[in-house]
C-alpha positions in Angstrom: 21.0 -57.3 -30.5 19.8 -55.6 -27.3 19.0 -57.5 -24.6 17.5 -56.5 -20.7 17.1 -58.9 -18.0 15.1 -57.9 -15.1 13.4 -60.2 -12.4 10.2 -59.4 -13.9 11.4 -61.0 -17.2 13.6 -60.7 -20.1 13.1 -59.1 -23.3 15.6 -59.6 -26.4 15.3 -57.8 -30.0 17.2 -59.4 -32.9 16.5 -56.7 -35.7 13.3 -58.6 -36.5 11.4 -59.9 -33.3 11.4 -59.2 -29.8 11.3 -62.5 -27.8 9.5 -61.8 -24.0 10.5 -64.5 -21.6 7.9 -64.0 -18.4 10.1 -64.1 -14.7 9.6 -67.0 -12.8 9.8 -65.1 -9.5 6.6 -65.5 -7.0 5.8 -61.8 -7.8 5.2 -62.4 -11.6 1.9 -62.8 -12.7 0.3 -66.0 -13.1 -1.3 -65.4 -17.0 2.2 -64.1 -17.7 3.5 -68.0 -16.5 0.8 -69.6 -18.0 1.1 -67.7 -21.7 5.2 -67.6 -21.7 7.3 -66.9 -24.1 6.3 -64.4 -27.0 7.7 -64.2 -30.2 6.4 -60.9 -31.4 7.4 -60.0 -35.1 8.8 -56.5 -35.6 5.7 -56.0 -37.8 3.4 -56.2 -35.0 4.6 -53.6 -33.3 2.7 -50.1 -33.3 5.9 -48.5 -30.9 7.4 -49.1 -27.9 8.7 -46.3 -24.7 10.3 -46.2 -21.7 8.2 -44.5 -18.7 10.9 -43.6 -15.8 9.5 -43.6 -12.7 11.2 -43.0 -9.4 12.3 -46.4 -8.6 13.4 -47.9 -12.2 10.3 -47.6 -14.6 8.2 -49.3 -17.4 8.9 -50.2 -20.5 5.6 -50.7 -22.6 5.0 -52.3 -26.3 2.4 -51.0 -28.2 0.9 -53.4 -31.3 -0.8 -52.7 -33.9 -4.5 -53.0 -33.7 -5.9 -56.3 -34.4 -1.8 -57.7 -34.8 -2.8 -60.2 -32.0 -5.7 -61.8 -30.5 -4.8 -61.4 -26.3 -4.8 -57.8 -27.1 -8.1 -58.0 -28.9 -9.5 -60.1 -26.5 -8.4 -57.9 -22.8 -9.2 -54.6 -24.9 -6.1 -52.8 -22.4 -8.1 -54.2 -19.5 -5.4 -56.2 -18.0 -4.2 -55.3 -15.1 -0.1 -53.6 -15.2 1.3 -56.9 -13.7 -0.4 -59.0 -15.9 0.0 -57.5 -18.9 2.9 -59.5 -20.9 3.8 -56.2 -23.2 4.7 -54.4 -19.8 8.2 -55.0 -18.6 9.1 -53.6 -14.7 12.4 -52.3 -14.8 14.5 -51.5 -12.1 16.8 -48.8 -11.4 20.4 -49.7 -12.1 18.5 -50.7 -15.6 17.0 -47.7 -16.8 19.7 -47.1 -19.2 19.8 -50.9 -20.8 15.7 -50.2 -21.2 15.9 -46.5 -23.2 18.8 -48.3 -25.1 15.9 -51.6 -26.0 14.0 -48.7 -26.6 16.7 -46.5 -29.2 17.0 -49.9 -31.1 13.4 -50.8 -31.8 12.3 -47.4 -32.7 15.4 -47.5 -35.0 14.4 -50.6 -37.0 11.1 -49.7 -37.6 11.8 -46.8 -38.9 14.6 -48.1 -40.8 11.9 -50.6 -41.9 9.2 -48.0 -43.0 6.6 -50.5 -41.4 3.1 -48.9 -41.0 1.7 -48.7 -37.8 -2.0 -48.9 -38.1 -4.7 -51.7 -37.7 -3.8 -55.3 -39.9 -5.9 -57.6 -41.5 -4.7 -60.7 -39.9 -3.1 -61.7 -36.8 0.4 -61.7 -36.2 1.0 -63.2 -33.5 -1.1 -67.3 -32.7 -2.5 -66.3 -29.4 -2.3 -68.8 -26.5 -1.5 -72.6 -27.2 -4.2 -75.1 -26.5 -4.9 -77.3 -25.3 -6.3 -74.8 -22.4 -8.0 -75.1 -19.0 -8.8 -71.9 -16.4 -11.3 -72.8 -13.0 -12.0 -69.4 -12.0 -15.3 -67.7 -10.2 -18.2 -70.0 -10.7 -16.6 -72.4 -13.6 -13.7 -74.0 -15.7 -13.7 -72.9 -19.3 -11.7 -75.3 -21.0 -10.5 -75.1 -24.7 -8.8 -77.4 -27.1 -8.8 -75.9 -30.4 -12.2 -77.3 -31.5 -14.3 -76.9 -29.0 -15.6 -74.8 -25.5 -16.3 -76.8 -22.5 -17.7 -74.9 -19.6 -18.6 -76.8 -16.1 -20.0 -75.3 -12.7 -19.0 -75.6 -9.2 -20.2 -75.4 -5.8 -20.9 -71.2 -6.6 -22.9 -71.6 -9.7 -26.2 -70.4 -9.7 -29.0 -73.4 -9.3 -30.7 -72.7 -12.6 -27.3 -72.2 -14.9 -25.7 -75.6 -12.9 -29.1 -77.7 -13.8 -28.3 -76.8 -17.4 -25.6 -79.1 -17.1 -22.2 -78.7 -18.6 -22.0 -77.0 -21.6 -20.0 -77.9 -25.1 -19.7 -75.4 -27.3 -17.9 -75.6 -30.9 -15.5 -72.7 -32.0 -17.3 -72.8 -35.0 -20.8 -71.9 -33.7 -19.6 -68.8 -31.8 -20.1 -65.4 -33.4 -18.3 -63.7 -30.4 -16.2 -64.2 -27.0 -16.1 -61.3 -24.5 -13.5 -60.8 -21.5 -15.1 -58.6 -19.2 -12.8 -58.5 -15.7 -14.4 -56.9 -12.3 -14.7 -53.9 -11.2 -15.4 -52.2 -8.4 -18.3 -54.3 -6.7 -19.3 -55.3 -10.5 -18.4 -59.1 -11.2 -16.9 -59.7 -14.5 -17.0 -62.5 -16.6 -16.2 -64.6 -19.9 -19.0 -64.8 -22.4 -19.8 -66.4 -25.5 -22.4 -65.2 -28.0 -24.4 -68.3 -30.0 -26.3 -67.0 -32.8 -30.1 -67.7 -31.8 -29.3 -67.9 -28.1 -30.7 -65.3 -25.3 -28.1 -62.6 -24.7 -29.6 -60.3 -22.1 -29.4 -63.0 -19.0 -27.0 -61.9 -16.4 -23.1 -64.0 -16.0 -24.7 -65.3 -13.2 -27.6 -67.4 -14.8 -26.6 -67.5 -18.6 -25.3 -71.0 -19.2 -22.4 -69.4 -21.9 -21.2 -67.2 -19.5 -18.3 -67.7 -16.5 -19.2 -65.4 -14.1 -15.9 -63.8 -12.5 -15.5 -62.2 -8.5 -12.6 -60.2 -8.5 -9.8 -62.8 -7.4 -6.0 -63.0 -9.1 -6.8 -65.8 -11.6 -9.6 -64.3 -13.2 -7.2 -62.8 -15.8 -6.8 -66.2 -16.8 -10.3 -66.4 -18.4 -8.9 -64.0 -20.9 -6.4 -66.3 -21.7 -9.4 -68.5 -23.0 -10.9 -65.5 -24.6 -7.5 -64.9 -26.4 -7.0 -68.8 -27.8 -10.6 -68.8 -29.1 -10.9 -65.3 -30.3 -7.7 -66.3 -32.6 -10.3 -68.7 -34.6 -12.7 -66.6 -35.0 -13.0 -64.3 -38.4 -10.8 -61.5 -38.3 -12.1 -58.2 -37.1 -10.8 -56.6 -40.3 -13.6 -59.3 -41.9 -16.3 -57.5 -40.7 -14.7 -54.1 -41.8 -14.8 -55.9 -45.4 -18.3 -57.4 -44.9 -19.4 -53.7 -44.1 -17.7 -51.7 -47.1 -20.6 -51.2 -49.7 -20.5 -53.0 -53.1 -22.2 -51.2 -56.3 -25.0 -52.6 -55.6 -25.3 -51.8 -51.9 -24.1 -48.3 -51.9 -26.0 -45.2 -50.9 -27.9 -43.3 -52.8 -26.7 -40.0 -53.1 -27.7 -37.6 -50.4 -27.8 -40.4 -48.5 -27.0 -39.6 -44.6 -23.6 -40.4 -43.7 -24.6 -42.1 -40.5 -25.4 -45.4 -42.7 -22.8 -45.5 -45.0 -21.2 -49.2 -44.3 -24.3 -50.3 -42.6 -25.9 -53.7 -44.4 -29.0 -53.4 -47.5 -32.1 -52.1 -45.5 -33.9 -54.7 -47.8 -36.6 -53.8 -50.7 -37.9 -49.8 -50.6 -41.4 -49.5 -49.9 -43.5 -47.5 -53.2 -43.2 -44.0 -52.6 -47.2 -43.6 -51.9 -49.3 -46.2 -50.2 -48.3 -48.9 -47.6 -46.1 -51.8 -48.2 -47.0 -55.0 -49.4 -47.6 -58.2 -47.2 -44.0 -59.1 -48.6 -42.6 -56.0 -48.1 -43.2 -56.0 -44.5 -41.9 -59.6 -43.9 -38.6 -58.7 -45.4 -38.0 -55.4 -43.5 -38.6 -57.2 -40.5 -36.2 -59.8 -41.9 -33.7 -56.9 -42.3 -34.5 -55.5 -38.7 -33.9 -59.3 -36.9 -30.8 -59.0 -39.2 -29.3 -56.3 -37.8 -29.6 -56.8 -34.3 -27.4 -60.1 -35.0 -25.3 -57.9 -36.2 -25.1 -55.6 -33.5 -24.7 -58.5 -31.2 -22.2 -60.0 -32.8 -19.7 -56.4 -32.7 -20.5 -56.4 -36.5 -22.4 -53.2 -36.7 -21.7 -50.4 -33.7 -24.8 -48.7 -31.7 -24.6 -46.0 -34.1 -24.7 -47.8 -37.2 -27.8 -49.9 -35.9 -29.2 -46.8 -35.0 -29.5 -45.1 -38.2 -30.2 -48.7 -40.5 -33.1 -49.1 -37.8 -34.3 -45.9 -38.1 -33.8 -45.8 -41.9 -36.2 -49.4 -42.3 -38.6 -48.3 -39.9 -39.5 -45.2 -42.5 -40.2 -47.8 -44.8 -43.1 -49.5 -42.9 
């Protein structure tokens, strides 16, 4: 058992999980309060360090990619104090924290665990039911469904929309973006079919965010519905060519994994009528894709470029 207790929080390992109680002092971070205790499963865990500093230091966990859904969800975009796998230390405790460190790094190598990405999550992400009024809304979540409402900030045209309602199951996407510099952030939700180039400010699925402490709340929202959604290790699988879609060979690497790019066009000649309704099919196809984080800019790229030969 090792065990550190510091004003910032507490953090125990058994052998098997590491249990992270947040503080409950007025410094610590209110999405560490609101999230609280972690259970995270030595299985999770990627590796873990000790960073001295001159007063005390910082100890950090590192998951594994795609082990839990707040992680997925911020992208290491939290701020320090609000990131719950950061612990402060202080400076009476710096040996108690390379001795946390000694014992965790012992079991998983004892353990022979793998450290890279996982195909499911590990860890539940926040409980619901979940409500966060930040910037110019309150996103609320219960497990089912997305309600977002507007307040006195909102933006005439997005508040005339009315509230929104949004099922978990109609959402391809949720994105956590927090501010920066004299950029606002925001929380977003993709809907299959449903403008995505409007601004935070005027899109109706979209909190926009100013800058102020709570809006690293919103990714606690993020976190609870992202932990519904498929798997990002699903679209890695829906990507991986079959027999049937594989490249030909000589085929350029850049579109290995990328989706069918639909009937070939004859060598000589132009296409027929229903050759060019199903490349354009194929072309409306991938941008969902794109949008929806299935498909990188790169990927699009070369499918695009590789169906637009074909006209």
């Amino acid at each position: 058992m090792a065990e550190i207790l510091q004003k910032d929080g507490t953090w125990t390992f058994d052998g098997d999980t590491i249990r992270i109680v947040p503080g409950r002092e007025r410094g610590v971070h209110p999405l560490r309060q609101a999230l609280g205790e972690l259970a995270v499963p030595l299985s999770a865990v990627a590796g873990v360090a000790f960073e001295p500093a001159r007063r005390g230091g910082r100890l950090r966990l590192r998951l594994r990619d795609g082990a839990d859904p707040l992680s997925q969800a911020a992208r290491g975009r939290l701020p320090e104090a609000a990131d719950p796998y950061q612990l402060a230390v202080e400076q009476d405790r710096t040996g108690v924290a390379e001795y946390f460190v000694d014992e965790v790094r012992h079991a998983l190598l004892l353990e022979q665990l793998p450290d890279g990405p996982t195909d499911r999550y590990l860890l539940p992400g926040p409980a619901v039911p979940l409500s966060v009024s930040a910037g110019d809304g309150t996103a609320s979540f219960d497990g089912e469904r997305i309600r977002l409402e507007w307040n006195w900030v909102t933006a005439e045209g997005k508040k005339s929309a009315g509230t929104r309602v949004l099922p978990v199951a109609g959402i391809a996407s949720v994105e956590w973006q927090p501010s920066v510099g004299l950029e606002h952030g925001y929380l977003r939700f993709t809907v299959p079919q449903a403008p995505t180039n409007a601004p935070p400010k005027h899109d109706p699925h979209a909190i926009e965010l100013y800058g102020f402490k709570k809006d690293p709340l919103m990714a606690l929202v993020a976190a609870a519905v992202t932990a519904r959604l498929p798997h990002p290790s699903a679209a890695v699988t829906a990507r991986a060519a079959t027999p049937q879609d594989a490249p030909a060979p000589g085929a350029p690497k850049a579109l290995e994994g990328a989706p069918p790019a639909g009937p070939v066009a004859p060598e000589a000649g132009d296409p027929g009528p229903e050759d060019h309704d199903a490349l354009l099919r194929r072309l409306r196809e991938l941008g969902e894709l794109r949008h929806a984080g299935i498909l990188t800019d790169e990927e699009f790229a070369a499918a695009k470029q590789a169906i637009l030969r074909r006209f």
